[in-house]
C-alpha positions as CSV (number, residue, x, y, z in Angstrom):
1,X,26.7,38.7,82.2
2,X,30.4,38.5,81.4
3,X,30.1,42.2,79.9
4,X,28.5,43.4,83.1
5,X,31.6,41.5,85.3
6,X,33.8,43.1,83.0
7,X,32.7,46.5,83.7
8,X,32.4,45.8,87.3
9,X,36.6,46.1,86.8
10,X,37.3,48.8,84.8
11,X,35.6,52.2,84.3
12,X,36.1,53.4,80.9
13,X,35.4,57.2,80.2
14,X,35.2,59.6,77.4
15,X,34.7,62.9,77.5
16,X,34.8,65.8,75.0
17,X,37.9,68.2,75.5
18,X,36.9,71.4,74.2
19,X,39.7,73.1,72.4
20,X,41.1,74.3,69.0
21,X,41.5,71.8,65.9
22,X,44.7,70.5,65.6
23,X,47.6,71.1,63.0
24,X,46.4,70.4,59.3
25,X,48.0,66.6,58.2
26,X,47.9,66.0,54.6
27,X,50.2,62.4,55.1
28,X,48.1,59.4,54.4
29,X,48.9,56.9,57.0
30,X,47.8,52.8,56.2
31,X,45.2,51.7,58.0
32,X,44.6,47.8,58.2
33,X,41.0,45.9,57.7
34,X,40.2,44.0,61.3
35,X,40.7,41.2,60.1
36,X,44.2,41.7,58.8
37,X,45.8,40.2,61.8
38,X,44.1,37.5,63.8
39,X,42.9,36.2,66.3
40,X,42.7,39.8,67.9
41,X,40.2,41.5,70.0
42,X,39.6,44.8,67.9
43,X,35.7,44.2,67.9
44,X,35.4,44.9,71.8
45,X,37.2,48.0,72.1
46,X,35.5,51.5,71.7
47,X,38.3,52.7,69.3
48,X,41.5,51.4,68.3
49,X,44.3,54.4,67.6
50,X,48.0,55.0,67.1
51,X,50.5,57.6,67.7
52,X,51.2,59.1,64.3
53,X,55.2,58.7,64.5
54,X,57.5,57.0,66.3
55,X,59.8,56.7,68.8
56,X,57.2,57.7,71.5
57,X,58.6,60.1,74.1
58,X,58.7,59.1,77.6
59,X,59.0,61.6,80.3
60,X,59.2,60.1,84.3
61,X,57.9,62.7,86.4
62,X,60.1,63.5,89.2
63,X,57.6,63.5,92.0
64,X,58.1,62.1,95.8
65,X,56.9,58.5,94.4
66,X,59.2,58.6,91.9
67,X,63.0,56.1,92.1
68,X,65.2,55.1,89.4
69,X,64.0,51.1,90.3
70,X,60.5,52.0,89.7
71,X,61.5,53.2,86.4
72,X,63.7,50.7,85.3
73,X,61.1,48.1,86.1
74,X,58.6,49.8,84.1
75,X,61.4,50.5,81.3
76,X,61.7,46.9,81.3
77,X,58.0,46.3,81.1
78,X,57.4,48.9,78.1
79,X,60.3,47.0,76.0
80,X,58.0,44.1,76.3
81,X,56.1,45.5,73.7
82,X,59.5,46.6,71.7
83,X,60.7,43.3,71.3
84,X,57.7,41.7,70.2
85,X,57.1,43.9,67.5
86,X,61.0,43.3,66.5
87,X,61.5,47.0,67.5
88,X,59.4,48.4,65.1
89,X,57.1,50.1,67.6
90,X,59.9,52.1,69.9
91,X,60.0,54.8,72.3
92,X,62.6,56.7,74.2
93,X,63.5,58.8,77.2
94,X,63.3,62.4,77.6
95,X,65.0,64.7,80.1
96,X,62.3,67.1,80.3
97,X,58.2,67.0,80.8
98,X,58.5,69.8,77.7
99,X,59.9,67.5,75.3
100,X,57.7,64.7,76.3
101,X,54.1,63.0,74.4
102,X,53.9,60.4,77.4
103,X,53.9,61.4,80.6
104,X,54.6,58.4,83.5
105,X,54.1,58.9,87.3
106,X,54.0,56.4,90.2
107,X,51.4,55.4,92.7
108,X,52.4,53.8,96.0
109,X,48.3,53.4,97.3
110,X,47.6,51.2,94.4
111,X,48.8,48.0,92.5
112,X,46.3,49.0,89.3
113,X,47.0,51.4,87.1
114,X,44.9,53.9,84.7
115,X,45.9,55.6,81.4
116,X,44.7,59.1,80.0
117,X,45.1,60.4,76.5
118,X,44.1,63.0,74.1
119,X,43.3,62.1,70.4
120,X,41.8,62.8,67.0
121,X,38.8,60.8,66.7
122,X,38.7,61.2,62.9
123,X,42.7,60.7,62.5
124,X,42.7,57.9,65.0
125,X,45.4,59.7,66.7
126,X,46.8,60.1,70.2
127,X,49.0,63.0,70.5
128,X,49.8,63.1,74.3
129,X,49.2,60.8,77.3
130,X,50.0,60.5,80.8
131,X,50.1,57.1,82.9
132,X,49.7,56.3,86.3
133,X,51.3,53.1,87.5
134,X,50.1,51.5,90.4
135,X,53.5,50.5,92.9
136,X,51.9,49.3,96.4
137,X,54.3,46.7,97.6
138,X,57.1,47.7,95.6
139,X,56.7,44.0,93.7
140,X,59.0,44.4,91.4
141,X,56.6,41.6,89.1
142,X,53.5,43.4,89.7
143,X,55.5,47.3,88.8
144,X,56.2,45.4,85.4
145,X,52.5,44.2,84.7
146,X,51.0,47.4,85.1
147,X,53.9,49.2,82.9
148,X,53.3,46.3,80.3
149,X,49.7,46.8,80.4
150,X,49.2,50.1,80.5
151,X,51.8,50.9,77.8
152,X,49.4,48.7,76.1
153,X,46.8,51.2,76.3
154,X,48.8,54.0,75.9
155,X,50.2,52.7,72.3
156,X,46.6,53.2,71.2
157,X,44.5,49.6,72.6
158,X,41.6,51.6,74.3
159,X,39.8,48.9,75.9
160,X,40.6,45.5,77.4
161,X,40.2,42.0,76.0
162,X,37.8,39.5,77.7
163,X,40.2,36.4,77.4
164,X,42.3,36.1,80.9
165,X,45.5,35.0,78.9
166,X,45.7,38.5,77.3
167,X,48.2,41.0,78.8
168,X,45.0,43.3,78.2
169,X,43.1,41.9,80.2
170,X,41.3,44.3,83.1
171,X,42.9,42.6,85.7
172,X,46.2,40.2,86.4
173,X,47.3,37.9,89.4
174,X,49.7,39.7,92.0
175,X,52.9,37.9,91.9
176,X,52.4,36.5,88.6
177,X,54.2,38.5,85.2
178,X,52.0,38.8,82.7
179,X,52.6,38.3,79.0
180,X,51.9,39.7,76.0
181,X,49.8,37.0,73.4
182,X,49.2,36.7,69.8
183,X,45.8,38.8,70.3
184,X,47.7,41.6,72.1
185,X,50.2,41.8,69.3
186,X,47.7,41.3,66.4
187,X,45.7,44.3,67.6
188,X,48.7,46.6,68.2
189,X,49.7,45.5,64.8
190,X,46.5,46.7,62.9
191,X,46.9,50.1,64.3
192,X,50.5,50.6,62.9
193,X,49.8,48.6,59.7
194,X,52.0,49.9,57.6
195,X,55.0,48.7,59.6
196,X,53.9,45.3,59.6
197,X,53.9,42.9,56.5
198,X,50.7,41.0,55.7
199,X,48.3,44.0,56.3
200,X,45.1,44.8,53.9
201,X,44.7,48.3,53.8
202,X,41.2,49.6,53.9
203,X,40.2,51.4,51.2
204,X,40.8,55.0,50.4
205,X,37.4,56.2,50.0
206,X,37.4,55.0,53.5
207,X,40.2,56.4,55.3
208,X,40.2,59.5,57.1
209,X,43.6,59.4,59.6
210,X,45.6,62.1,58.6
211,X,43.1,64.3,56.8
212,X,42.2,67.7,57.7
213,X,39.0,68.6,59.0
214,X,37.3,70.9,61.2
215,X,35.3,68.5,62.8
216,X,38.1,66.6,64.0
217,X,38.7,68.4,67.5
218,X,40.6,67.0,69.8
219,X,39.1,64.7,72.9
220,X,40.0,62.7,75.8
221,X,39.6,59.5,77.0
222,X,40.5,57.5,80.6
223,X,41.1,54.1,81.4
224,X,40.9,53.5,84.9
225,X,41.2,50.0,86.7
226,X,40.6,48.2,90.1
227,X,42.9,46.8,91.9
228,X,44.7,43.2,90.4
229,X,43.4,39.4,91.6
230,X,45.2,38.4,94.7
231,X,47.1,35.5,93.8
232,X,45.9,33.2,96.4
């Protein structure tokens, strides 16, 4: 029952993109065991990635929905993620949609958000992503919740936690900030292992992020949400 009310809230899809393979990596990246960091919430999520390098570059498109308030309130709601990681997961603004591996727009007929990216299934990679961040209201609480959310999704958590605390779960409270949790952080932290210290590393036999392969073409997957629990 609780898996069917989850789904009832978010729609999670993902579909092939047919294209060429990517450029050949021959980097190993760490990857951490699931149970390097806990409690976390890696088991319910169809994939857990990562971008490969870091800072991740943010590009706000410059549409009719678009203000400099909206994006400092979801500046300030990605840098919840940047200080709880003690800055070791980081991204920074771009003048230019060009330059940019993140792309952010802004919704005024929604208060949910949704998240798109394209990845390496093999590699565990994203290598672009676009955003959508829900503003209806102009709450300048509820801007931030979706912006710390779905930055959660697009630093590579693919799926939502079941445990209402979580910043990742499929839906918050209007009015009400949310806040990132031990579970959130301990799943971020297995995807970018290597910059955290206490991580096992699975074995190399095992690991296939960052190794050519022809099979490894590129696909895409969406996260789309319903609208956030009123707060009364």
């Amino acid at each position: 029952m609780k898996r069917l009310h989850h789904n009832r809230w978010c729609l999670m899809l993902v579909a092939l993109l047919l294209g060429s393979g990517g450029v050949s990596r021959t980097q190993q990246v760490q990857i951490c065991t699931e149970d390097s960091f806990t409690p976390n919430y890696i088991s319910q999520l169809p994939a857990l990635l990562r971008w490969r390098s870091l800072p991740i570059k943010v590009y706000f498109v410059r549409d009719d929905h678009y203000t400099a308030r909206r994006q400092q309130l979801a500046v300030e709601g990605f840098n919840k993620w940047v200080h709880i990681t003690n800055k070791r997961l980081q991204f920074s603004l771009v003048e230019s949609e060009r330059e940019a591996q993140l792309l952010v727009r802004f919704d005024p007929s929604t208060r949910a958000g949704r998240t798109e990216y394209t990845y390496y299934p093999e590699r565990r990679e994203i290598v672009r992503a676009e955003m959508v961040v829900g503003v209806q209201g102009d709450s300048a609480v509820d801007i931030q919740s979706v912006a710390i959310h779905e930055f959660g999704h697009a630093l590579g958590i693919t799926g939502h936690s079941d445990e209402p605390n979580d910043v990742m779960y499929p839906r918050y409270k209007v009015g009400t900030l949310v806040s990132i949790t031990a579970r959130d952080l301990n799943t971020v932290k297995t995807a970018y292992c290597e910059l955290f210290d206490g991580g096992k590393p699975v074995p190399l036999p095992e690991r296939t992020r960052g190794l050519p392969s022809s099979r490894d073409e590129p696909r895409k997957g969406r996260i789309v949400c319903d609208e956030p629990q009123s707060a009364h």
